[in-house]
N, C-alpha and C positions, 0 to 999 in steps of 0.2 A: 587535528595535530598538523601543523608544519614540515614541509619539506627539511628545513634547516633542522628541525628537531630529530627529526628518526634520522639524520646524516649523523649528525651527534653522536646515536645511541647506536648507530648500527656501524662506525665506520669511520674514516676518511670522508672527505668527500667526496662524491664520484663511487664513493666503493657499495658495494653490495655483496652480499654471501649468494652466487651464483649456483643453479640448481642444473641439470644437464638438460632438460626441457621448460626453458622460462615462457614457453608457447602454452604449456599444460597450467604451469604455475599461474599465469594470468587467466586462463579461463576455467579452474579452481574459483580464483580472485571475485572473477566479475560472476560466476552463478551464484556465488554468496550473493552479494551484492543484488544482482536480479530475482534474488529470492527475498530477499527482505523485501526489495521497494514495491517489487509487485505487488505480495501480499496487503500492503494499503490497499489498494484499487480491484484487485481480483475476486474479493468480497462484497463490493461494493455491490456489482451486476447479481450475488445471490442471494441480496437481504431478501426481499418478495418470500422466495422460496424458503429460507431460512426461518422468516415469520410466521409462514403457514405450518409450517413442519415444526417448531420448536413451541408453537402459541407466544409469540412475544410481541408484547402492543409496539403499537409504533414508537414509542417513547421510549420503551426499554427497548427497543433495536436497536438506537444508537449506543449503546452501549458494547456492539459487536464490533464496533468501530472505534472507541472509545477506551475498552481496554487495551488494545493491542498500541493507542500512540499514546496515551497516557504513562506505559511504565516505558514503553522505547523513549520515549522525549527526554523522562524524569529521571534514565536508567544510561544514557547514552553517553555523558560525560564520564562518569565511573566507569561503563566498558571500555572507555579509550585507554582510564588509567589504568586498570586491570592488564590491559596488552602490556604496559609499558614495565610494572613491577613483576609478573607471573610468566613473562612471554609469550610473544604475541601469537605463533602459529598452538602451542595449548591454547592459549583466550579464544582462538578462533573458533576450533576445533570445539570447544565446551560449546562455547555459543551455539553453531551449525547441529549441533546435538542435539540442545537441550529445544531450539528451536523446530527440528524433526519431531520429537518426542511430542513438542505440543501443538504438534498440527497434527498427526495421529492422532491421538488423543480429542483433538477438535473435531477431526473427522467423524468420530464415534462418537459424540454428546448426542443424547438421549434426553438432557433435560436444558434449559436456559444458562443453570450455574454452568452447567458443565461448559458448555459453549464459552462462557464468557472467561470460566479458571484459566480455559488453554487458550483462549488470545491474550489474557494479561502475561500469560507464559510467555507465549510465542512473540510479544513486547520487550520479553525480560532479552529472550535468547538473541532476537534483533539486536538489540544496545549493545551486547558483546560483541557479537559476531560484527558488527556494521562498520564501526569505525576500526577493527583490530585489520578488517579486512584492507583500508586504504594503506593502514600503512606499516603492511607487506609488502606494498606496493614498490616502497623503498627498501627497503631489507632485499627486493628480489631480484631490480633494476636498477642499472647501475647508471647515473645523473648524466643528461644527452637525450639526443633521440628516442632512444630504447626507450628509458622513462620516461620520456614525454607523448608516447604512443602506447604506452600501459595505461599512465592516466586517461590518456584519450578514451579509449577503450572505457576507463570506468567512469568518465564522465558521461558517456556516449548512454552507457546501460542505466545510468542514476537517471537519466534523462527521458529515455525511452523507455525504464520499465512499466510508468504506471499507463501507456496507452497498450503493452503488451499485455498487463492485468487486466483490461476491460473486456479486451477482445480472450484472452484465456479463460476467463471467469464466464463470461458468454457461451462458448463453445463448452466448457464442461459442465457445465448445469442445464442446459441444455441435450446436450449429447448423452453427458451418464447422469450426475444428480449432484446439486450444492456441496456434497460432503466431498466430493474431488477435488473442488476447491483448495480446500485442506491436506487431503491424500497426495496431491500429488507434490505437493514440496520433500515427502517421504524419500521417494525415490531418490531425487534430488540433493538431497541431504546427507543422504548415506552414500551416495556417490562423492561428494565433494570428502565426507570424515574419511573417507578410504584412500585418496588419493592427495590430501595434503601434508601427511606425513611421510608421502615419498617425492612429493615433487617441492615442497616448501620448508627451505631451513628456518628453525628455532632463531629468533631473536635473545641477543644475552639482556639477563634480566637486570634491572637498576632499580637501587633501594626506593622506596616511598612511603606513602602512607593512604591508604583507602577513605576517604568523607563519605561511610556509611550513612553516618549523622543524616548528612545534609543530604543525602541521595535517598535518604527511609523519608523524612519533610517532607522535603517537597514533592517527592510522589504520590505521598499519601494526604498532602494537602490540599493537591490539586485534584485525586479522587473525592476526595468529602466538598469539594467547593462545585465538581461537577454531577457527583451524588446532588448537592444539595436542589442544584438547577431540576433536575430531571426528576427528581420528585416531586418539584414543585408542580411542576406541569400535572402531577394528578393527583396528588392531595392538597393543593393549595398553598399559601406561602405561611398559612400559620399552624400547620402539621409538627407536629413535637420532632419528628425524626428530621425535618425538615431546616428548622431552626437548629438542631442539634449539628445537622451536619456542615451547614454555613459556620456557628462555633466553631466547631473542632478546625475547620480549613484554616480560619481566623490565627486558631492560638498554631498549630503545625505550621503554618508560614513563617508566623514570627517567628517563631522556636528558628526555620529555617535559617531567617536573615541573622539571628544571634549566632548560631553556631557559625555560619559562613565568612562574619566578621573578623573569628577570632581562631578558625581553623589555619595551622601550619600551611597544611596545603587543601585548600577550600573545593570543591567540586565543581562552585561558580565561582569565579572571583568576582569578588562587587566592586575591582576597579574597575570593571569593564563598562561598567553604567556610568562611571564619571565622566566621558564621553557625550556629548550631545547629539552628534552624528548617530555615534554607533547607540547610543540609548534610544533613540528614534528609530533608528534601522530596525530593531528590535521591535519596537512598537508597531512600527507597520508587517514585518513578515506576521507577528504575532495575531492581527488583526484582517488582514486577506486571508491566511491560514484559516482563520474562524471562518470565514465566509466562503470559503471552498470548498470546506468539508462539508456545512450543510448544504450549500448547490450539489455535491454531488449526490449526498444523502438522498436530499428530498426530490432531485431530477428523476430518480432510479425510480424511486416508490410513485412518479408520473408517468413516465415514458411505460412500466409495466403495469399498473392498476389501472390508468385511466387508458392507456392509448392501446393499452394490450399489446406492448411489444415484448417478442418471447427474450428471452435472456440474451443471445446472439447477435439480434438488431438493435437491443440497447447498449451493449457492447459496441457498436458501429457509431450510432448517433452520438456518442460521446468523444467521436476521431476528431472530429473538427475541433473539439476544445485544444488537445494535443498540436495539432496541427499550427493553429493561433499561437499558440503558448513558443513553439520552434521555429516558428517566421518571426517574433517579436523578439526573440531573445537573438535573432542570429543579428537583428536589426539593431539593436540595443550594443551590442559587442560592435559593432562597425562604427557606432557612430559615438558611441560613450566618449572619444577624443574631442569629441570635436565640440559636442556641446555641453558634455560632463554630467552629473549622476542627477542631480534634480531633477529637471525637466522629464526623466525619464521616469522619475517618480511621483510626480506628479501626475502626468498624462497617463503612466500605469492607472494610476490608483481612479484617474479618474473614466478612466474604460470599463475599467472592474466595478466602479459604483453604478457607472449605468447598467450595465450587464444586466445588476443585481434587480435596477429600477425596473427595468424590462420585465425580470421575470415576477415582480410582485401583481404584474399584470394578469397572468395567468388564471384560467379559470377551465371549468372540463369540456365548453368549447374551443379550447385551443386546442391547434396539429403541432406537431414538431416542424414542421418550416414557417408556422405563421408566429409559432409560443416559444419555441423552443433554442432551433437553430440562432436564431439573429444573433439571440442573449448568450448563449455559449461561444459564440466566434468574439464578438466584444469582451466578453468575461476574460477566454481565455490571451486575449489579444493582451489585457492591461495587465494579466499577469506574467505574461513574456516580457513588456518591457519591465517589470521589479526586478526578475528571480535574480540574472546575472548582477543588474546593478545593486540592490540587495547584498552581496555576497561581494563585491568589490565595498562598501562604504564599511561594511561590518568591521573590515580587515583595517583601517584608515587607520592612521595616528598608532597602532598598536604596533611595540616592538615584533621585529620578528618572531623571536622563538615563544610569543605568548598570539599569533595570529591564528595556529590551531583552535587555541581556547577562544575565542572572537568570532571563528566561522564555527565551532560548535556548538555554542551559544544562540546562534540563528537558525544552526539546524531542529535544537530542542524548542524552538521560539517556534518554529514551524508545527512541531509534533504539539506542542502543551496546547500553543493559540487553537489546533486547531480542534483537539478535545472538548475546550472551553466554549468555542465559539457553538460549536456542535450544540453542546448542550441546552446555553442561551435560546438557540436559533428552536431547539427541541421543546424548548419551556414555553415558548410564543407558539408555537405550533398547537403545543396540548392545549391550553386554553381557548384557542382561537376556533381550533378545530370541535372542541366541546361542545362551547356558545354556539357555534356552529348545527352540531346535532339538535341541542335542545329548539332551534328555531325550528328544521327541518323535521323534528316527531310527528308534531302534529298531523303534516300533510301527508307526511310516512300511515301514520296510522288509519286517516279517511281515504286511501287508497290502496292500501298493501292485501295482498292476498293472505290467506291462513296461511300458509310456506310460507311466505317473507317475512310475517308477525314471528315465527315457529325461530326463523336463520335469524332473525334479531335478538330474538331472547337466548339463543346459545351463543353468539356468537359478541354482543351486546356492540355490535356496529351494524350501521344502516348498510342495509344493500343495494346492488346498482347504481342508478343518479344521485337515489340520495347521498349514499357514501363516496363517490365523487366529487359531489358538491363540500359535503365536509373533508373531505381530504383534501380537492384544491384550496376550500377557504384559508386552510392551516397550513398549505406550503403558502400563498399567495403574501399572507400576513407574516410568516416567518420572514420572507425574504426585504420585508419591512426590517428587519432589525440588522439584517445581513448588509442594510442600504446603508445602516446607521455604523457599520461596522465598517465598512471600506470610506464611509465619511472620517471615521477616526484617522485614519489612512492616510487618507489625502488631507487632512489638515496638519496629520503629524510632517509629512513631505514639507508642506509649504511654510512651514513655519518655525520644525524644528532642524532639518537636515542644512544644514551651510559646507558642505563639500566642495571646493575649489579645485578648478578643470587644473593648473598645475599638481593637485596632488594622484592626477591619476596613475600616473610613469612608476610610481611607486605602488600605487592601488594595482594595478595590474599583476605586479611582480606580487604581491603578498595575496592576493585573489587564489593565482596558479597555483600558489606553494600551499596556501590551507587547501587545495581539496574543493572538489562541489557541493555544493547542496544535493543532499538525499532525498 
């Protein structure tokens, strides 16, 4: 949503409904906000743990990851509109809630469904609370300074939460146990419901209309399109549930793009693809997103299974991604005048594919400085120079009071791409990783002790070297297709994006006013 827009809805311009502590009210604001985005990456560090404890193959792991961006991606445009017709400080508040409720509740899963109900929850609770939360941000602060060091502040934490999830998610599972992960947004939560009905006024509510429709589609589209992936990986690609659930994605999408057509007020507008800037913008967040999610996926289930790092120093080894990613984007912001958004998407996308080439290199003789480090600093280096200019192209050519909808478009591009790519990347992995086993039985079996013959038949994976060796073969080959996915990338940069360095002066100004990427 747009600065211009909540000025609109909340006011004058300049004007804001003033609280007697806007010091409290923004850091309400921004722990919403650092509650959400951590939780992507604070989970990440306790899949290991999470898999041992919950029995969940590697294939259905992703799935822990998978629900949770799956309904925020496909749920997130309706929480914006939700603030806008019901009021924003209720929308928030419901979010912040429903969001508690289902990380409790996560905390406590006992069996896989369980785990997985309360991240597609804790997805749903996200989508409200995330966007209702920026723009309070205007409702609170009144346009100047003030407001441009609120935003600060919440672009500061949209930026820094996910190196804060790694290193949090490290130290609690570690320290106490995986399920903290989860418990502790509890606290968190119920501190924020307590206190934002004393320090944050009610936005007046304005008539609309909700795109259930389109918001039930494609959420439930892109479940059965990334169901379909991840089953394949272990029953094959001509599995009746398999085939079923490719179908059903098929006709739920369409159904989608019908309804969205002909919706009053559409949840996506499909003008926004008219565009060829911003329709490739799209393409690419959507397609590095895929490939990020599994690098970080399948780095965790490296850095602990192979290299044996405890939860805390693979929380560490993952700083330097963060790191790359805040030097290139600070880099990218300085110099987006001078040489304009191309080039910086281009050379993004093409840091990010080697990255990716690097690590298909990988095998259970690599260290983390000979395998690991190079490819995360590159990775993260070509995904620092997209994010900002990303989020400047998106906004391009689109009237003001519709640039919200344009930057939240690239945010769910971010959440769905990277659900999808996940899965892809997961589907390469099971097969690769299978073929894998079946070469390695044999040698398994003329050597293994009665134990190891015993820990195979319960556990139906190779142990030690051998499971190693198939567990690198199936990241190694995964990141094959992750190469092929930041190729889309860089060819969509080079060939579909034409951005012109005079339209930046404008790109900048509609960049600010949508808001950052989450």
């Amino acid at each position: 949503m747009t600065t211009s827009q909540l000025e609109k809805q909340s006011g004058p311009r300049g004007a804001a409904r003033r609280t007697g502590r806007p010091g409290i009210a923004l850091t309400v604001i921004a722990a919403c906000q650092l509650m959400v985005v951590l939780d992507a990456t604070i989970v990440n560090i306790a899949l290991p743990h999470i898999q041992n404890a919950l029995s969940f193959s590697t294939t259905d792991l992703s799935w822990v990851l998978s629900a949770y961006t799956l309904t925020f991606g496909g749920l997130l445009l309706l929480g914006g509109r939700a603030g806008d017709i019901l009021g924003r400080r209720r929308v928030f508040m419901a979010g912040i809630l429903l969001f508690t409720l289902a990380s409790l509740l996560g905390g406590f899963a006992q069996e896989p469904w369980q785990l997985l109900a309360a991240r597609a929850l804790q997805g749903v609770g996200g989508a409200i609370a995330s966007p209702t939360s920026l723009a309070l941000i205007t409702t609170t602060f009144a346009e100047g300074p003030e407001r441009n060091r609120a935003f600060g502040v919440f672009a500061a934490v949209s930026a820094g939460g996910g190196a804060i999830g790694l290193l949090a998610g490290g130290m609690l599972t570690e320290w106490l146990d995986w399920r903290w992960v989860f418990f502790v947004n509890v606290p968190i939560g119920v501190l924020i419901a307590v206190l934002a009905p004393r320090y944050i006024n009610e936005s007046e509510r304005h008539p609309g209309r909700f795109d259930l429709a389109g918001a039930a589609t494609s959420t439930l589209g892109m479940a059965s399109l990334v169901y379909g992936f991840i089953r394949a990986s272990e029953e094959g690609w001509r599995d009746t549930l398999t085939v079923s659930a490719f179908a059903a994605s098929v006709v739920l999408l369409a159904m989608f793009a019908v309804i969205e057509s002909r919706a009053k007020e559409p949840i996506t507008p499909l003008r926004m693809f008219a565009d060829r800037n911003r329709s490739g913008t799209y393409v690419i967040m959507l397609s590095l997103a895929a490939a990020m999610f599994g690098m970080f996926f399948f780095i965790v289930l490296f850095v602990q299974n192979v290299l044996s790092y405890s939860p805390i120093k693979s929380g560490l080894a993952f700083l330097p991604v963060t790191v790359a990613i805040i030097v290139a984007a600070g880099l990218s912001q300085r110099l987006l005048p001078v040489l304009g958004p191309k080039p910086f998407m281009v050379t993004g996308s093409t840091f990010t594919g080697l990255g990716l080439f690097w690590l298909t290199l990988i095998s259970p003789d690599s260290s983390y400085l000979s395998g690991v480090l190079g490819p995360l600093l590159l990775f993260g280096f070509g995904m620092g120079l997209n994010f900002v200019t990303l989020t400047l192209t998106a906004v391009s050519g689109v009237a003001q009071h519709e640039a919200g909808a344009a930057s939240g478009l690239l945010n769910a591009s971010q959440q769905v791409g990277g659900s999808l790519g996940l899965s892809i990347l997961v589907t390469v992995f099971g097969t690769a990783s299978r073929n894998e086993a079946e070469r390695q039985l044999p040698s398994f079996m003329a050597q293994a002790s009665p134990e190891q013959k015993a820990e195979l038949a319960k556990t139906q994976e190779l142990p030690g070297r051998w499971g190693h060796e198939v567990l690198t073969q199936g990241i190694s080959t995964a990141f094959v297709a992750a190469v092929v996915m930041a190729a889309v990338a860089l060819l969509t940069a080079a060939l579909v994006i034409r951005v012109r360095k005079s339209d930046l002066d404008a790109l900048s100004g509609r960049a600010e006013a949508a808001g950052p990427v989450a």
